[in-house]
N, C-alpha and C positions, 0 to 999 in steps of 0.2 A: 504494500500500500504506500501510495505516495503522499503528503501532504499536499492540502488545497494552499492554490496561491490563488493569494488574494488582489494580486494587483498594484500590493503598496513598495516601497523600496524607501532607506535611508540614504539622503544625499545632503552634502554640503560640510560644513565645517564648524565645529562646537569648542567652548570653553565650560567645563563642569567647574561647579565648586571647590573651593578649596580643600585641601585635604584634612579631612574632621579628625584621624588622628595624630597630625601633627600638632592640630591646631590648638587639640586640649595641653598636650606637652608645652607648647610655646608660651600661652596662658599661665599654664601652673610657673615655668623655672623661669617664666618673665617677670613673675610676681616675686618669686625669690632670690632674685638677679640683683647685682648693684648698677647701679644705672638704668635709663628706659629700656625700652625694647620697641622698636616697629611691627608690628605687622600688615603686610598687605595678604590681600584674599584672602582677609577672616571669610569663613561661610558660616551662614546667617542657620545653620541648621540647628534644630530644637537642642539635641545633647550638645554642642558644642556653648550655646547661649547658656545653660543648664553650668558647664564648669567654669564660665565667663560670670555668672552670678554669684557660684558660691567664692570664688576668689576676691571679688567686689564685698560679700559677709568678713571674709578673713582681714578685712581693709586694703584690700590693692586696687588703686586708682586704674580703672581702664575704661577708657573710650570709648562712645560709640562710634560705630564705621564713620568715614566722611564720604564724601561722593565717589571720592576712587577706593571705596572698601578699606582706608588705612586705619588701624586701630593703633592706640600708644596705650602699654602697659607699663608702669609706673612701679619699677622695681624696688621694692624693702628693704632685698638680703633675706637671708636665711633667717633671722631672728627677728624681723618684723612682722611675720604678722599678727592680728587680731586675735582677743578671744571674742566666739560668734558669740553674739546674744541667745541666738536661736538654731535649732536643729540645721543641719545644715542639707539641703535635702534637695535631693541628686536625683529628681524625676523618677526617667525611666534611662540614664545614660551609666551603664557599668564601668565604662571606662571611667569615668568623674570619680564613681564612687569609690573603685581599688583603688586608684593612683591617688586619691587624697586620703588614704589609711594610712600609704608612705609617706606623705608629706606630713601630715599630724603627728605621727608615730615621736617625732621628735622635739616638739612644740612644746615650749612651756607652760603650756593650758589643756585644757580637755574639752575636746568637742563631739558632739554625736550627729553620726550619719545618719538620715533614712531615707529613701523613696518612695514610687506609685506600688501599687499592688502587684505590678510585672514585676518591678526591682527586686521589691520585698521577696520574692519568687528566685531569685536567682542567687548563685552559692556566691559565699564570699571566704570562705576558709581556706581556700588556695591564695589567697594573699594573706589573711587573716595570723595561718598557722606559721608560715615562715617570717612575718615581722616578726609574731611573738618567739620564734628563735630567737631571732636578733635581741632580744629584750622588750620589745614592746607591750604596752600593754593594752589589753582591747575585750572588752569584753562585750557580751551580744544582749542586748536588753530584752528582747522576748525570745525568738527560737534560733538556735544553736543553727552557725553554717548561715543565718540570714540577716539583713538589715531588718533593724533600726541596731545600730550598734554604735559603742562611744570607747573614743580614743581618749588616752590617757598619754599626754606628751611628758617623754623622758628623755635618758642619755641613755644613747646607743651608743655599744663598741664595735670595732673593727669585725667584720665578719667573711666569714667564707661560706657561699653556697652555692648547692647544684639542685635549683626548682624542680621537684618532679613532675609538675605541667608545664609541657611548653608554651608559654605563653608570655605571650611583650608586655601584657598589662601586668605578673608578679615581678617579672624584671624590671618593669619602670618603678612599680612599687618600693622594691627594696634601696634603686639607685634613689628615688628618692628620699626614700629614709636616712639613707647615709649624707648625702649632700647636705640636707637640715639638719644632721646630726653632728657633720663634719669628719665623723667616723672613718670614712672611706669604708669598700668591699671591694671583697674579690667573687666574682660569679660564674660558675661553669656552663656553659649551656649547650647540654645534647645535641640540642635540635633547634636548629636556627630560625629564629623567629625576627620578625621585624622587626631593625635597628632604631628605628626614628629618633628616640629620647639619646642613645647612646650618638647619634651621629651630630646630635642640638646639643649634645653638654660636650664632644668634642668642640664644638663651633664656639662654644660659648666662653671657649678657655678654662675650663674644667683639670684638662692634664687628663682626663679618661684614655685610658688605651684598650686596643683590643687583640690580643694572640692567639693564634690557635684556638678560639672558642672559646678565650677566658677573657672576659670583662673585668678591667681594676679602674676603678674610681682611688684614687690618692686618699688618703687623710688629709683635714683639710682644706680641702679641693673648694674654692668658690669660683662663683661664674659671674659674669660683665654682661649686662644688655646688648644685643644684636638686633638687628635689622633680620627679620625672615620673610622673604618670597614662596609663599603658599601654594606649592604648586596642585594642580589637578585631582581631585580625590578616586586615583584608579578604582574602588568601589562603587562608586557613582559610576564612572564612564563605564563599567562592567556591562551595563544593562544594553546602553545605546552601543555597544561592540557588540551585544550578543545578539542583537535585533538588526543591524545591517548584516552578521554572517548569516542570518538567518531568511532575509527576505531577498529573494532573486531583485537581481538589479541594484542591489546598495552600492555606496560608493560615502564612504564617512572617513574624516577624519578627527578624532578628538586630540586636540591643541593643549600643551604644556602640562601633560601628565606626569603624575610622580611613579617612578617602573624601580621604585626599591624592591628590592630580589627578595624580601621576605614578603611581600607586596603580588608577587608574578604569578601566584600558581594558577592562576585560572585563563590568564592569556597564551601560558606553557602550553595546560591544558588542551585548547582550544586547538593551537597551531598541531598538536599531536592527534585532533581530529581531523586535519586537514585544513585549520581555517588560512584562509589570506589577509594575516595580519604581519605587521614590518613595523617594527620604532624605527620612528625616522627626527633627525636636527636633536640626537642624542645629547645630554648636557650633565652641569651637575651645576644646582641651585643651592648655596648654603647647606653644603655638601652632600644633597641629596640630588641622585641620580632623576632624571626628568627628559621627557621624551613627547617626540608627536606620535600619536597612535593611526595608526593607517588602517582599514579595515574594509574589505569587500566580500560580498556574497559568494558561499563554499558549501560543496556539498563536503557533509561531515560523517564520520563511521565513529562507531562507537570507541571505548577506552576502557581503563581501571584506573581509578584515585586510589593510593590509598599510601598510608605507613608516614613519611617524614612528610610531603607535602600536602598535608592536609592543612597544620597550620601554615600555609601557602596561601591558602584557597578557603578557608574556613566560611566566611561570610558570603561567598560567592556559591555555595553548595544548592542551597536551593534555586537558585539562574541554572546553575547546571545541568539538573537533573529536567528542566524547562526544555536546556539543550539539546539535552540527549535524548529526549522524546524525539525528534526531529533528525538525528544521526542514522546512518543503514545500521542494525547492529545491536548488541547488548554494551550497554554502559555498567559497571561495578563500582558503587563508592562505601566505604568500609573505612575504618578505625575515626570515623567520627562520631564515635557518641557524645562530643560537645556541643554540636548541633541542640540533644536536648536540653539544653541549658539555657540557652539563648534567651530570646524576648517573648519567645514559645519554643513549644518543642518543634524544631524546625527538621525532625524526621517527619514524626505527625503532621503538620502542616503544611510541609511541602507533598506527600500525598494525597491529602483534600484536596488539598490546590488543583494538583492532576487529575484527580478522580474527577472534581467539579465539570473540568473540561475534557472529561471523556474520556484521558489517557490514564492505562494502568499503571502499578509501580507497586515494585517489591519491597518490603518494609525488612528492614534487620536491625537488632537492636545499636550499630554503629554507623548505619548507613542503608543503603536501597538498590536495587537493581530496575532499570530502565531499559526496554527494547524500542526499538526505531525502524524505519520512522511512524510515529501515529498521526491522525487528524485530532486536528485542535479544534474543538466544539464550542460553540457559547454556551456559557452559564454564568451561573453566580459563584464567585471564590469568596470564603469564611476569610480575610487577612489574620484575625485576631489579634490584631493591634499591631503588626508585626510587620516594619517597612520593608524588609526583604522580601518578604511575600505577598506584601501588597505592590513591589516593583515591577517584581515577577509576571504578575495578573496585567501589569498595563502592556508588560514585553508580550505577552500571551495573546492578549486582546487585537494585536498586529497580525498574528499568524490566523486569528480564525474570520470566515466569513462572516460569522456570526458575533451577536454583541456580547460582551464581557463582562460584568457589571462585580464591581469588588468595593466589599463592605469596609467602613471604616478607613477608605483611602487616604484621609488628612493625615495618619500615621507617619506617612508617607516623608513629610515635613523635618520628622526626626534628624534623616539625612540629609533631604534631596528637594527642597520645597521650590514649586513649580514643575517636577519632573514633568508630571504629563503633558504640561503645555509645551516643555523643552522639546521633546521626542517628537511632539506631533508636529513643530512645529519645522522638521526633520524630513516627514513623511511626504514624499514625491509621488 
């Protein structure tokens, strides 16, 4: 069976959002930076304003955008900031709320974190468990492993660790602990995950180094305001890549994207299906690597995700599996049970999602199996609050003849606010 074509095609040339997690890192170590800091291409998306507030609770002077999106963050030092009057409360943006366990961790005050009912929902003892190595203290106010939880700022000593999740958000956590602590660490990391914070506290004058898979932050170590250029948020341009290789006749370029290698696994992915995509006018921005994305319609055959590049690709799994409905072939994705952790459980809802629209998929407790190609049906997709898969439904919505209609689309804002009108406004 072939997929119906619809007629539509992605043409012409985009600038997405700035990169939302850069943008929270630039935020946080701008605020405990000596001197200002620049940023241009704040993006205006819901988490990113979420860790732009509470650093505003903590006392750190910042901006709103001006017309060229320039924000000035109004640096402390490591020992300025504020105690909150008030909870300090991180929506529904995870990233806000680890990375400021590590920055409080060292504080000479005690604040407590909470969020929405999704947040509250989601673990925090993979960051939680290795500050309290380090010495921290943090106890959880109702149930154990969740928000609402309060930080108790101490003195951290020098530490050595090797996170048993691979994850960017317990590594920025702990580099931030030590930075506020002064402490310095030494950190192993298995499994290479996104450098962003490590490549901003090099920029920033830090003295951070990195060998062979071991991160040292110095004792000591402070950092100087910088100027940061924001580039592209490859998660966002994911969708509009995955909607020009998908509709005969695209022809898209998305403009000054960030192609950090901890960052790639889903455009790897992609070209391992066959797509025609090429970085092109290659760069590196405040020493993040940043590139044009070139991308045109490809017949795609199926794959297997799985093992170290998962956290490659992690946020991009449910586009994926969208994909791979659409590839000749069976798709395998496995060793991500992170997925349920998510903003939902994004095994679970990325199946509804399919089902809604007619296509099968095999459910495993780490992941799913998808055959190709199927027809994309209208219907109604559940998002459950959950921009990924409310992204997913508008990239879906292009492929079927039929209308698509997805609940609770404002979600969507989280990330990406106006996607839909961006994409369509795309559509040739």
């Amino acid at each position: 069976m072939h997929p119906q074509k619809t007629g539509r095609s992605l043409r012409g040339a985009i600038s997405v959002p700035g990169d939302k997690s850069i943008a929270h890192r630039a935020l946080m170590l701008g605020g405990i930076a000596e001197g200002d800091s620049v940023i241009h291409g704040m993006p205006l998306s819901g988490d990113v304003l979420t860790t732009r507030d509470c650093m505003r609770t903590l006392g750190v002077q910042i901006s709103d955008p001006d017309a060229d999106g320039r924000v000035v963050v109004e640096g402390r030092g490591t020992e300025g900031l504020k105690t909150p009057l008030a909870p300090l409360d991180c929506r529904n943006s995870g990233t806000t709320a680890r990375l400021l366990c590590g920055l409080l961790s060292a504080q000479r005050f005690s604040a407590t974190l909470d969020g929405d009912k999704s947040l509250r929902r989601r673990p925090m003892a993979r960051v939680v468990d290795p500050l309290r190595d380090m010495g921290a203290r943090i106890d959880y106010l109702a149930d154990t492993n969740r928000l609402p939880l309060r930080v108790e700022g101490g003195l951290l000593p020098f530490t050595l660790h090797k996170p048993e999740v691979a994850s960017a958000q317990v590594k920025s956590a702990l580099l931030l602990a030590s930075l506020a602590a002064g402490s310095g660490c030494r950190l192993l990391e298995p499994v290479q995950t996104r450098n962003h914070t490590e490549l901003m506290l090099a920029h920033m004058g830090s003295g951070l180094t990195l060998v062979d898979g071991i991160v040292e932050l110095p004792p000591g170590a402070r950092i100087s305001g910088r100027e940061f250029e924001l580039p592209g948020d490859i998660s966002s341009a994911s969708f509009l890549i995955a909607a020009a290789v998908l509709l005969p006749g695209s022809d898209l370029k998305c403009l000054n994207i960030g192609v950090n290698q901890g960052r790639l696994g889903f455009i790897d992915t992609l070209q391992e299906m066959g797509a025609d995509i090429t970085l092109e006018n290659q760069r590196f921005v405040g020493g993040e690597p940043v590139a044009d994305i070139h991308v045109r319609h490809s017949a795609l055959k199926g794959t297997t995700v799985r093992g170290s590049r998962i956290p490659r690709i992690i946020d991009e799994l449910p586009l994926l599996a969208l994909v791979a409905s659409q590839a000749a072939g069976s798709t395998l994705i496995r060793d991500a049970a992170e997925l349920r952790l998510k903003e939902s459980d994004r095994i679970e809802s990325t199946a509804a999602m399919l089902a809604a629209l007619g296509i099968s998929c095999e459910t495993h407790a780490d992941g799913f199996r998808i055959s190709g190609p199927q027809r994309v049906k209208g219907g109604r997709v559940d998002s459950r609050g959950d921009h990924r898969i409310a992204m997913s439904a508008v990239v879906a919505s292009l492929l079927s003849a039929d209308p698509v209609e997805t609940s609770d689309e404002e979600c969507i804002a989280v990330s990406y606010p106006g996607f839909r009108e961006e994409i369509m406004r795309l559509v040739d």
